[in-house]
Residue frames as qw, qx, qy, qz and C-alpha x, y, z in Angstrom:
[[0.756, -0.256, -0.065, -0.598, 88.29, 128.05, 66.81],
 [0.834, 0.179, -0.503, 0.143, 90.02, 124.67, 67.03],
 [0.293, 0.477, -0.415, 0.717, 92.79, 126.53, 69.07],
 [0.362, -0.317, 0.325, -0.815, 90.46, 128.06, 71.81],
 [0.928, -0.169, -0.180, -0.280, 88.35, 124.43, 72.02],
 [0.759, 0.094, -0.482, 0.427, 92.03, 122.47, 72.82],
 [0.106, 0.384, -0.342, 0.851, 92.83, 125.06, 74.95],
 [0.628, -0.333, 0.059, -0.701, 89.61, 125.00, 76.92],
 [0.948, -0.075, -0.308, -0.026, 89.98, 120.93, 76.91],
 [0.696, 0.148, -0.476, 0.517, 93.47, 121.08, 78.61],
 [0.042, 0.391, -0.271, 0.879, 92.29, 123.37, 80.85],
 [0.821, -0.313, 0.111, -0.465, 89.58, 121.22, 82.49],
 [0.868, 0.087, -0.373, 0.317, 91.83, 117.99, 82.25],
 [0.400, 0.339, -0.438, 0.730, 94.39, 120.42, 84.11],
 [0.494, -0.471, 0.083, -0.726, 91.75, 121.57, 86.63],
 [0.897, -0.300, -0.088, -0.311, 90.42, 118.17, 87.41],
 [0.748, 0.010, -0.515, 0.419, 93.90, 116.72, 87.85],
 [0.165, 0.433, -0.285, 0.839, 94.66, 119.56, 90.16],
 [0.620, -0.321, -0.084, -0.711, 91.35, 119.31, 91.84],
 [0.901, -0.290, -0.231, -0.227, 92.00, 115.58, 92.66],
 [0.626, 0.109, -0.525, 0.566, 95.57, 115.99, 94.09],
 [0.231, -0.416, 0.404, -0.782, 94.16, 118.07, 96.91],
 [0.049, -0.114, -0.963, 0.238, 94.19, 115.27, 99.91],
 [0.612, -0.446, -0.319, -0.569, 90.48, 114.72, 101.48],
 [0.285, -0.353, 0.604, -0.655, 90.21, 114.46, 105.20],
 [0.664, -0.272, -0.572, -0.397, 87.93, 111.54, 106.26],
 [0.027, -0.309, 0.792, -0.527, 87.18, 111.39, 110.13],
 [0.636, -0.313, -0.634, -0.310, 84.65, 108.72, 111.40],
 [0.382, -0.325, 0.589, -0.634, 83.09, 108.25, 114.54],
 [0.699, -0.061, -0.634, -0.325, 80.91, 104.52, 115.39],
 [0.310, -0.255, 0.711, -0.576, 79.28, 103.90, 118.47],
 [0.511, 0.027, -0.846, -0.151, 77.84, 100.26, 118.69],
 [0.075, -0.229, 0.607, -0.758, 75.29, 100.98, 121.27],
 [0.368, 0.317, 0.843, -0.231, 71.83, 100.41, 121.94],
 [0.497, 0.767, 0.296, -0.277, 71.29, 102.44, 118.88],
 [0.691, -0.202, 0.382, 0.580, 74.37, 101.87, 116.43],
 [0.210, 0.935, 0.107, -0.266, 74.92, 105.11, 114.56],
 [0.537, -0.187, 0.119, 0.814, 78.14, 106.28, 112.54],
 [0.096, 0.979, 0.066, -0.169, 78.92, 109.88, 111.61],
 [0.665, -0.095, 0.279, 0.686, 81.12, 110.99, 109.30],
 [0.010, 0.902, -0.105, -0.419, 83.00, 114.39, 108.36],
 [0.828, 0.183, 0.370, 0.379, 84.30, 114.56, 105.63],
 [0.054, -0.955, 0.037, 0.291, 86.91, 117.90, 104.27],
 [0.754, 0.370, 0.357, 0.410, 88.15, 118.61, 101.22],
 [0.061, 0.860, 0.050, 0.505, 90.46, 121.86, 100.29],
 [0.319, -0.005, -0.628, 0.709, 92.19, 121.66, 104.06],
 [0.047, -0.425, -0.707, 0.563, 88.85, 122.09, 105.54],
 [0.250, 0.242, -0.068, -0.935, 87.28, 125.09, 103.25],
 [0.708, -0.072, -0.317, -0.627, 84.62, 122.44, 101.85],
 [0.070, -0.175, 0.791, -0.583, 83.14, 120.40, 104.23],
 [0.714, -0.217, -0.508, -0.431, 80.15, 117.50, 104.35],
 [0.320, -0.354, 0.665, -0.574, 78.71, 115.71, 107.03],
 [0.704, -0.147, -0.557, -0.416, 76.96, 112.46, 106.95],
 [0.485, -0.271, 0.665, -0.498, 75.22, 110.64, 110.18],
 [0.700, -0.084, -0.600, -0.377, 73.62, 106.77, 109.31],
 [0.452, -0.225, 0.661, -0.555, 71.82, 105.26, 112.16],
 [0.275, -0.009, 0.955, -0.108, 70.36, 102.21, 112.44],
 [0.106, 0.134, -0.533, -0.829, 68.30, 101.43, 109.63],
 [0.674, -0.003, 0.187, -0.714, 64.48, 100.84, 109.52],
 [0.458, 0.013, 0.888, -0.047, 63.31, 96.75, 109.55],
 [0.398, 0.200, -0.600, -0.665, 62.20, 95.85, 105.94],
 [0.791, 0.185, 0.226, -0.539, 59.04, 93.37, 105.61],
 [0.435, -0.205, 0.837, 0.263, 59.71, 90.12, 104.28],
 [0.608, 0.699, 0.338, -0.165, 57.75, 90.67, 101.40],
 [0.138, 0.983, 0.011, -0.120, 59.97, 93.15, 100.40],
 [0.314, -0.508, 0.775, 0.209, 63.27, 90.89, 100.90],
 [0.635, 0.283, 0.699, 0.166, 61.18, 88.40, 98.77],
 [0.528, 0.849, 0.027, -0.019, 60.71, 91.05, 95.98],
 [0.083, 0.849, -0.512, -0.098, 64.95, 91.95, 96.09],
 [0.569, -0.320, 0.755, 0.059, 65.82, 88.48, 96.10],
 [0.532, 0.632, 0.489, -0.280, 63.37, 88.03, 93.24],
 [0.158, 0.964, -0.037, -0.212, 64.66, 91.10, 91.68],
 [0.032, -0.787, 0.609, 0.092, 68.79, 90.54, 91.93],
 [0.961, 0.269, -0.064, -0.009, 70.14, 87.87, 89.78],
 [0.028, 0.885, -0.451, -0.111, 74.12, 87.69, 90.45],
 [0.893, 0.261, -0.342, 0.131, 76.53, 85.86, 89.02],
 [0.834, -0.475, 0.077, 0.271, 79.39, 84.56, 91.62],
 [0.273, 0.845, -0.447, -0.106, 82.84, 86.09, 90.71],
 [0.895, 0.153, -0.389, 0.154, 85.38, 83.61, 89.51],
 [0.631, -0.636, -0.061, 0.441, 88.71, 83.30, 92.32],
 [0.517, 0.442, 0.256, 0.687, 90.58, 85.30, 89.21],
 [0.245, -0.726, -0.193, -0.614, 88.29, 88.47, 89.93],
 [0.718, -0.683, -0.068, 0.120, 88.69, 87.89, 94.18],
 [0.702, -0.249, -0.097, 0.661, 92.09, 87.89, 94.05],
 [0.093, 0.534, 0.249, 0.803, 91.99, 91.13, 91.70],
 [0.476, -0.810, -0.189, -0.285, 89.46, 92.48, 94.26],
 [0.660, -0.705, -0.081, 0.247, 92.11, 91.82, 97.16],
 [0.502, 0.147, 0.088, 0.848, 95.21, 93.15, 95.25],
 [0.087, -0.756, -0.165, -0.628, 92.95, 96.59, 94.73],
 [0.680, -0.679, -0.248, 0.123, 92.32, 96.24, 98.54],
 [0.749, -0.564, -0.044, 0.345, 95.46, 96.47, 99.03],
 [0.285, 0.271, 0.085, 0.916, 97.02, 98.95, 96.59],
 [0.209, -0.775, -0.232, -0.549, 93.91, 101.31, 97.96],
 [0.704, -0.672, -0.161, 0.166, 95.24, 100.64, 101.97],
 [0.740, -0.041, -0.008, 0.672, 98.42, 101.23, 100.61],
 [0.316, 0.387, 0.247, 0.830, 97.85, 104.77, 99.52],
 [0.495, -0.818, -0.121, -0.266, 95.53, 106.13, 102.82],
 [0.389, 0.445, -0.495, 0.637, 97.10, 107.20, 105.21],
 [0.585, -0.662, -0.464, -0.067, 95.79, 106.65, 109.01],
 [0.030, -0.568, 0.277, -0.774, 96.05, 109.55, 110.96],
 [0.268, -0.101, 0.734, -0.615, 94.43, 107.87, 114.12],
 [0.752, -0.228, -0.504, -0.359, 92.01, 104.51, 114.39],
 [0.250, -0.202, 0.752, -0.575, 90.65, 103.55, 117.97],
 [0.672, -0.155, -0.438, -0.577, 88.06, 100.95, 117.86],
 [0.106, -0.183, 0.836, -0.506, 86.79, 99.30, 121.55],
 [0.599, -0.127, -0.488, -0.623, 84.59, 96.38, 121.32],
 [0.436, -0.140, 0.753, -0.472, 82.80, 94.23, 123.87],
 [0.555, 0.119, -0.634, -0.525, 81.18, 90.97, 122.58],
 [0.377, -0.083, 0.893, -0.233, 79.72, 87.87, 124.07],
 [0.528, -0.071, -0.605, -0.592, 76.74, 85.37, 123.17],
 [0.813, -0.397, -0.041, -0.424, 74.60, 83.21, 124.92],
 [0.965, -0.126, -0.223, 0.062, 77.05, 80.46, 125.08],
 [0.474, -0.742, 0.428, 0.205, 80.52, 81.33, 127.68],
 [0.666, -0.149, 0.600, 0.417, 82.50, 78.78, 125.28],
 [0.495, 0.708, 0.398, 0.309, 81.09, 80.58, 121.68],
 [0.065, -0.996, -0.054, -0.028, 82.21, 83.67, 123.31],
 [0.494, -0.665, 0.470, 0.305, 85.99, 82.32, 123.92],
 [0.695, 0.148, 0.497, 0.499, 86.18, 80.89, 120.91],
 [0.353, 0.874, 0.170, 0.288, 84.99, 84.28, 118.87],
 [0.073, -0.990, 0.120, -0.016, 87.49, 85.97, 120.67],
 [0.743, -0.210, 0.505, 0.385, 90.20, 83.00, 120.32],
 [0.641, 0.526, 0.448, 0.333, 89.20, 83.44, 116.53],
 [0.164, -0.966, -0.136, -0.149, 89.38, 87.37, 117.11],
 [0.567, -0.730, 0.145, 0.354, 92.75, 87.66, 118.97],
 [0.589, -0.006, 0.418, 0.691, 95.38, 87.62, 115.83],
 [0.209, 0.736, 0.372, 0.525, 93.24, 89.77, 113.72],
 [0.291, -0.942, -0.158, -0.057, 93.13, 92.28, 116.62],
 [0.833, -0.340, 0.124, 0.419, 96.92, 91.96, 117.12],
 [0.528, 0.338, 0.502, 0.596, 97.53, 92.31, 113.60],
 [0.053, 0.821, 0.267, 0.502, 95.90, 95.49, 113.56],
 [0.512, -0.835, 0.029, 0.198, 97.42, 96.80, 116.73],
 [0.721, -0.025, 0.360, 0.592, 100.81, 96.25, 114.61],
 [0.355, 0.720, 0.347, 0.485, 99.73, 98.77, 112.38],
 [0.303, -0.050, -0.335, 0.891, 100.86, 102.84, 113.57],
 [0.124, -0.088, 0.226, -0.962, 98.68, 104.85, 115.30],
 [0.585, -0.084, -0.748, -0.302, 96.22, 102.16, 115.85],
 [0.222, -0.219, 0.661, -0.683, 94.39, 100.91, 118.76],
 [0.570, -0.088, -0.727, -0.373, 92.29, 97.88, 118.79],
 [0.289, -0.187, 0.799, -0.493, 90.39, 96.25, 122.06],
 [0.636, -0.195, -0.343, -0.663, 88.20, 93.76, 122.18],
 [0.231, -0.222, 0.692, -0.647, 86.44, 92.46, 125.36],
 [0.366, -0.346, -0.821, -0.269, 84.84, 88.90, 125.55],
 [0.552, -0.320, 0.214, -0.740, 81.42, 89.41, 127.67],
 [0.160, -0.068, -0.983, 0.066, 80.61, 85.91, 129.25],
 [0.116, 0.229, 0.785, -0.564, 77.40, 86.70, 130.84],
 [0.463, 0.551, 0.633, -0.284, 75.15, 87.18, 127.82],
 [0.597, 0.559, 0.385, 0.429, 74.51, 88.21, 124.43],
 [0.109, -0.854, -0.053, 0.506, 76.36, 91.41, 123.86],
 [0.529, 0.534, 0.352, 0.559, 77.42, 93.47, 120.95],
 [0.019, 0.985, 0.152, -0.085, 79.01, 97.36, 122.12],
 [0.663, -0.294, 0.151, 0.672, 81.72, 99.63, 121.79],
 [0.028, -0.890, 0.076, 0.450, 83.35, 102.67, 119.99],
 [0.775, -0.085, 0.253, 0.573, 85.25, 103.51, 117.71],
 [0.134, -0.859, 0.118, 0.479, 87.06, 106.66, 116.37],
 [0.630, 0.042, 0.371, 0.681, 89.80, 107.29, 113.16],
 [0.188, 0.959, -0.017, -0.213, 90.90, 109.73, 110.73],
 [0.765, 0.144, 0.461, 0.426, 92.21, 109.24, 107.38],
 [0.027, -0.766, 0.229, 0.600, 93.84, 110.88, 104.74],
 [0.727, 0.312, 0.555, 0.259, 93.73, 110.30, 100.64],
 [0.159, 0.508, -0.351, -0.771, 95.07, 112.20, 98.01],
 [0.773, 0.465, 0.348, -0.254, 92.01, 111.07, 95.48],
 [0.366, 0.805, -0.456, -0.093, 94.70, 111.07, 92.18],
 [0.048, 0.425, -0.904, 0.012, 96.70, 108.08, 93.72],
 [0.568, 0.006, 0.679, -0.465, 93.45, 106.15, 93.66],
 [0.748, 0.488, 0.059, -0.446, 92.78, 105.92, 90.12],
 [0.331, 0.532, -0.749, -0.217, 95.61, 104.11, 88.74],
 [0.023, -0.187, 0.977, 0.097, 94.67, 100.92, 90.55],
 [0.519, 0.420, 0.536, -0.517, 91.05, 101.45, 90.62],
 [0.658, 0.615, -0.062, -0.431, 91.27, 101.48, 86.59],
 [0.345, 0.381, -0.843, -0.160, 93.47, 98.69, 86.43],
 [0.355, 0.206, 0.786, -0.462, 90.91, 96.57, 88.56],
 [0.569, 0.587, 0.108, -0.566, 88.16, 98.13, 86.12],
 [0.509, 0.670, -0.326, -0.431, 90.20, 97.48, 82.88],
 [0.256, -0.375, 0.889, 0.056, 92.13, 93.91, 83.99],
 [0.522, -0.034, -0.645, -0.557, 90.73, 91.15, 81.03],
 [0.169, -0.261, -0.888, 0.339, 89.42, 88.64, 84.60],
 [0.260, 0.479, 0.513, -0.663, 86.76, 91.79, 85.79],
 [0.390, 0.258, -0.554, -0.689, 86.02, 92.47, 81.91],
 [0.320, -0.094, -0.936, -0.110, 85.03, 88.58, 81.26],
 [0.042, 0.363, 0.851, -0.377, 82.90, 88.60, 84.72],
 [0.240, 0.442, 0.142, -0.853, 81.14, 91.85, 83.84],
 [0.578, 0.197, -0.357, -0.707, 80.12, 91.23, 80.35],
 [0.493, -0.106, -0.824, -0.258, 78.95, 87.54, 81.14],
 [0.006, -0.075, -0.668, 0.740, 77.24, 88.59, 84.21],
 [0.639, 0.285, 0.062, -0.712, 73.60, 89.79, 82.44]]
């Protein structure tokens, strides 16, 4: 009885590890029009399961209703301990996708011609920086002649879920996010 119960345990443990070394597909789409929408596909299995998700621009909330969640949500500030932790994860989790193609064309401006050169002064390294990266493709186009916000953008990633959990449970289990968590309520 004992026998057949271990057996049965190592045999879902062996499933689920199996289960999460098969990569997931993730391709996005994000158009930044006069209705900003994204859509995403998502395929798991080399394509034999397969989800879709669309999120469009989301319905205006009532300021009542910001005054009740504001009300509602007590948080405590994380210490810079817990940030940095947060950006190390960041960056073991970037480290372990894999970008199969990212295109993202933006067009900005504002009211003011000089707010607009600076956002894109501020804007130019960061866009570089990411152009540095392979199979990348960054633009972004100041608008001088009035408030604008459009553009595109395209990618398609790859994760093998399984290389995600080692730093996601050392993030979880490090004594800095411990401490914030239990003195957070």
């Amino acid at each position: 009885m004992l026998e057949g119960l271990l057996w049965t345990m190592l045999g879902l443990i062996g499933f689920t590890m199996a289960a999460l070394a098969v990569p997931v597909d993730v391709v996005a789409q994000l158009d930044l029009g006069t209705r900003p929408h994204l859509r995403l596909r998502i395929g798991w299995l080399f394509g034999l399961v397969r989800m879709r998700r669309e999120m469009g621009a989301q319905k205006s909330t009532t300021p009542e209703k910001l005054k009740q969640r504001k009300k509602s949500r007590r948080t405590r500030i994380p210490s810079l301990a817990v940030i940095r932790r947060g950006f190390g994860l960041l960056g073991e989790l970037l480290d372990r996708v894999r970008i199969r193609r990212a295109i993202l064309d933006v067009s900005v401006g504002t009211d003011d011609p000089a707010a607009t050169g600076e956002l894109a002064g501020f804007a130019a390294p960061i866009v570089a920086l990411a152009n540095t990266l392979p199979r990348t493709r960054v633009t972004l186009t100041p608008d001088f002649t009035g408030p604008t916000l459009e553009g595109a953008g395209e990618g398609e990633i790859r994760v093998v879920p399984i290389t995600l959990v080692r730093p996601i449970v050392g993030f979880a289990l490090s004594p800095e996010v411990r401490r914030w968590l239990l003195t957070r309520r």
